[in-house]
C-alpha positions as CSV (number, residue, x, y, z in Angstrom):
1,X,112.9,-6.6,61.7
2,X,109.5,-6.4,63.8
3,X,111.4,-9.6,66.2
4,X,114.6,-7.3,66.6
5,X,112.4,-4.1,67.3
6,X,110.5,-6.2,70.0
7,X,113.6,-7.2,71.8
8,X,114.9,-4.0,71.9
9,X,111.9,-2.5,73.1
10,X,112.0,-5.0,76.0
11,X,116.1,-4.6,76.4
12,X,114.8,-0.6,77.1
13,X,111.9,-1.6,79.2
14,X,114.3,-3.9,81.5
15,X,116.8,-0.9,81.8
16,X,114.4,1.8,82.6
17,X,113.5,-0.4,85.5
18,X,116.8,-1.1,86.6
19,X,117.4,2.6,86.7
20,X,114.2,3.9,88.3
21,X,115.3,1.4,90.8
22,X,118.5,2.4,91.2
23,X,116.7,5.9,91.4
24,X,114.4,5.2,94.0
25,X,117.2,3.1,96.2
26,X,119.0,6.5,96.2
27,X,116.6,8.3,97.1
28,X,115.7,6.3,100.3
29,X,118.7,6.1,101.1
30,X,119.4,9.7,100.6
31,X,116.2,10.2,102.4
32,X,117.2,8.3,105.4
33,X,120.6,9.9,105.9
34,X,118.8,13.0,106.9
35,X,116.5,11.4,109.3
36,X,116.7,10.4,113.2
37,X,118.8,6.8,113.8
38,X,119.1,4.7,116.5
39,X,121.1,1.6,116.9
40,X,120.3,-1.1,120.0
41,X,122.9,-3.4,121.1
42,X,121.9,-6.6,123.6
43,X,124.9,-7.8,125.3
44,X,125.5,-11.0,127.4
45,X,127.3,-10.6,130.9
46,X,130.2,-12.4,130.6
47,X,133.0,-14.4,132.6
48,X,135.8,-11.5,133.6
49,X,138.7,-14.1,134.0
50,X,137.9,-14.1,130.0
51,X,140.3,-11.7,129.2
52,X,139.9,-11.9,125.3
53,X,136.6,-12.1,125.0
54,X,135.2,-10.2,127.4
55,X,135.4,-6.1,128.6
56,X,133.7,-4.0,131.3
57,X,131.6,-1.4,130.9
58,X,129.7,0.8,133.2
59,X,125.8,0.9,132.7
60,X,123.5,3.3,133.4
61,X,124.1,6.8,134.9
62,X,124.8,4.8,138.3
63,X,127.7,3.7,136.3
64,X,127.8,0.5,137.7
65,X,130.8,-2.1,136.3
66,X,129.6,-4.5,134.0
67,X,131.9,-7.4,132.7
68,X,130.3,-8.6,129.3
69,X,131.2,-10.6,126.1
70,X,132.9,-8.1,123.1
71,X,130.1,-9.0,120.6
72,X,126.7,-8.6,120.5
73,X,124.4,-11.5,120.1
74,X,121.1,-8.8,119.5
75,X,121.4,-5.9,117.1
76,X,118.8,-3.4,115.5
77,X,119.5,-5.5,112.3
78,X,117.4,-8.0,114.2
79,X,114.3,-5.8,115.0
80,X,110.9,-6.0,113.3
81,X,108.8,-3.4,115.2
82,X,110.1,-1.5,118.5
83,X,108.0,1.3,120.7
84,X,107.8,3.2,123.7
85,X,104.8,2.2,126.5
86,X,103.5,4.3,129.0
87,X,102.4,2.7,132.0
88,X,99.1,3.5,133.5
89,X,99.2,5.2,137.2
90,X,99.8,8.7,138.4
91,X,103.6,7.8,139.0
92,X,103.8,5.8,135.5
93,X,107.1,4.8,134.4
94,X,107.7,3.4,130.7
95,X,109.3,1.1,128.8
96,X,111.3,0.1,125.6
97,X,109.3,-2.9,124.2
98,X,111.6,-4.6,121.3
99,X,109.9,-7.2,118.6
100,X,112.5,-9.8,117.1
101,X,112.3,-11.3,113.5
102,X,112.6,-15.1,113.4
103,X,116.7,-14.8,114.1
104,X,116.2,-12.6,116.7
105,X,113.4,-14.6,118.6
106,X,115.5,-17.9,118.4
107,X,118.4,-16.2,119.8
108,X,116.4,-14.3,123.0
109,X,115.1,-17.8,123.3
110,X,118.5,-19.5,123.2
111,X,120.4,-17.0,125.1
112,X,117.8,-16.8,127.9
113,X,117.0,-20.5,128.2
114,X,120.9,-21.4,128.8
115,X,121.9,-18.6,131.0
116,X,119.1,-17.7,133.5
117,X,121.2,-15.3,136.7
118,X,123.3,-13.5,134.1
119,X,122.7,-10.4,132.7
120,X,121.5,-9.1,129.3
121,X,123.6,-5.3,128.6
122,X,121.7,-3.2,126.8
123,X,123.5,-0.4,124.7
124,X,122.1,2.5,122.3
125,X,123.7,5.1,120.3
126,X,121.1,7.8,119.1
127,X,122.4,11.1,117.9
128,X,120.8,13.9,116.2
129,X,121.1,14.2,112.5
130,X,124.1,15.8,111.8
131,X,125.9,14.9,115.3
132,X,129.8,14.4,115.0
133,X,131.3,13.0,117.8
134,X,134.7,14.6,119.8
135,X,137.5,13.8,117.5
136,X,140.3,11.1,119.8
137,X,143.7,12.4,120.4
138,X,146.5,11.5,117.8
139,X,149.0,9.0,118.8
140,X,152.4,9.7,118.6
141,X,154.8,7.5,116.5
142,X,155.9,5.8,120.0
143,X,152.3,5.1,120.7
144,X,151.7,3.4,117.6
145,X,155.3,1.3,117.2
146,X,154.5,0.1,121.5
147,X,150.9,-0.8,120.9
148,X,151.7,-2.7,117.2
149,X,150.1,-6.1,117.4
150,X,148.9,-5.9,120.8
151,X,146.0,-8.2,121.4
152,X,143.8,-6.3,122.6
153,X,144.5,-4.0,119.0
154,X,142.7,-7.2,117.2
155,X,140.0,-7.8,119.6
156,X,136.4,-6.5,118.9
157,X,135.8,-2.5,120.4
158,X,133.1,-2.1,122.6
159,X,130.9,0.7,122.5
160,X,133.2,3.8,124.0
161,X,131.9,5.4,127.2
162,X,130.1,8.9,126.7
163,X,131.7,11.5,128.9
164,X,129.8,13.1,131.7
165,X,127.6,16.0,130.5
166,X,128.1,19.4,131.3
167,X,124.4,20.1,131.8
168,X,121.9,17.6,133.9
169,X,119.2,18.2,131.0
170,X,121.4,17.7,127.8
171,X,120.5,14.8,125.5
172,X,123.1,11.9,125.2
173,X,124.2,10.8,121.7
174,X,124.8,7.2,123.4
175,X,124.8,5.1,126.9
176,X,124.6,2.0,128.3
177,X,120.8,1.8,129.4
178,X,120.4,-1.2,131.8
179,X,121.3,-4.1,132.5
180,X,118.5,-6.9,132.7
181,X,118.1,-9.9,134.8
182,X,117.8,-12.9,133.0
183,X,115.2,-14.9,135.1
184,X,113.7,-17.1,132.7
185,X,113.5,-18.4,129.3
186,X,111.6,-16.0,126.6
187,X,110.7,-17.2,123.5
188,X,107.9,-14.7,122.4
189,X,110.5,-12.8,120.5
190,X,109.5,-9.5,122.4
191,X,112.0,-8.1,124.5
192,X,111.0,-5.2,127.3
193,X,113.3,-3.3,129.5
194,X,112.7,-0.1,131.4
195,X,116.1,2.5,130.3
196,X,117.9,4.3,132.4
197,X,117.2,7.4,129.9
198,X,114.6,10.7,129.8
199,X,111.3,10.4,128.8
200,X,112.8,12.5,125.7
201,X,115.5,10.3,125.2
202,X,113.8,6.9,124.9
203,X,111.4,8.5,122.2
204,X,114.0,9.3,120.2
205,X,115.8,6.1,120.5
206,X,112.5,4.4,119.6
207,X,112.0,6.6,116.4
208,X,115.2,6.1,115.4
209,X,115.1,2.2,115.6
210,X,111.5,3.0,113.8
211,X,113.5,5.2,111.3
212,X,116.1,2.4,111.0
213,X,113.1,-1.0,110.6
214,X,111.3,1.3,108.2
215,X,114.5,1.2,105.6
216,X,115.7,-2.1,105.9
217,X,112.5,-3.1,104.9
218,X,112.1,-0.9,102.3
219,X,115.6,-2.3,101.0
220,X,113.9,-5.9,101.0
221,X,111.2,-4.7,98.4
222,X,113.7,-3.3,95.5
């Protein structure tokens, strides 16, 4: 009797573990639903007489056409630390400075050793809690019978272009932020670029990708 009381006293140990962890993973989660979130997209320039696996994009506010590969080979799923620097000077600009896990660092280091002249395409989306994008026009039945099992229906989406905003001083929910000139091999793992974004904007996309680190990781310990 004492044997069968013991087991089930660790049977109902076991479970209320399970469950306060179950508790406590919906909680973050619920937790991190509410807070700032930033994605971070590395692109490579690609070959444009790729049709398939290629698109073009336009980067910065300059807008400047961009042909690059559909998928990215860098994504905040990939990031161990990320933060804003100042640099020093009157006329200081600043910079997005990007740490890479183990993945990440043999990937920069890959990517850069074997394609020095081409481009890295850097994309971010960071909206504001509780941001819901411009709904897209239905297509009509025509639409959708003409464009059924078109290729380019199967192919991976690129990030869609934001439209121009109506005020100069308006945050952006997403943009392409530059495009970097691969000029020689990195293989610290740590990836800086300077964004073509506010002062405002680039801290937000940092504490978002902050925001974002800070839960995967937290995921990793239940």
């Amino acid at each position: 009797m004492k044997s069968c009381l013991h087991k089930f006293n660790t049977y109902l140990a076991l479970a209320a573990l399970l469950l306060a962890g179950g508790c406590a993973s919906w909680s973050a989660k619920n937790k991190f639903a509410k807070e700032e979130q930033s994605t971070i997209r590395l692109y490579l320039e690609g070959n444009r007489r790729d049709v398939s696996g290629t698109g073009t994009v336009l980067v910065t506010r300059e807008r400047y056409p961009v042909t690059i590969e559909r998928e990215p080979f860098l994504t905040e799923a990939d990031l161990r630390d990320a933060s804003m620097v100042e640099e020093p000077g009157p006329d200081s600009g600043y910079y997005i400075q990007l740490a890479f896990n183990d993945h990440g660092a043999l990937m920069l280091d890959m990517l850069t050793t074997a394609h020095k002249g081409q481009h890295i395409v850097i994309y971010s989306q960071f909206p504001h809690p509780g941001y819901k994008p411009p709904k897209e026009a239905k297509k009509s039945k025509k639409d959708e019978f003409d464009n059924e099992n078109k290729w380019e229906d199967i192919q991976p989406k690129l990030p869609a272009q934001q439209p121009e905003l109506d005020s100069p001083g308006q945050m952006r929910a997403s943009a392409w932020l530059s495009a970097y000139l691969i000029r020689e091999r990195n293989d610290s793992g740590i990836f800086r670029f300077s964004p073509d974004a506010s002062r405002d904007e680039t801290r937000r996309i940092v504490r978002g990708l902050k925001n974002v680190i800070a839960y995967e990781k937290s995921l990793e310990l239940h």
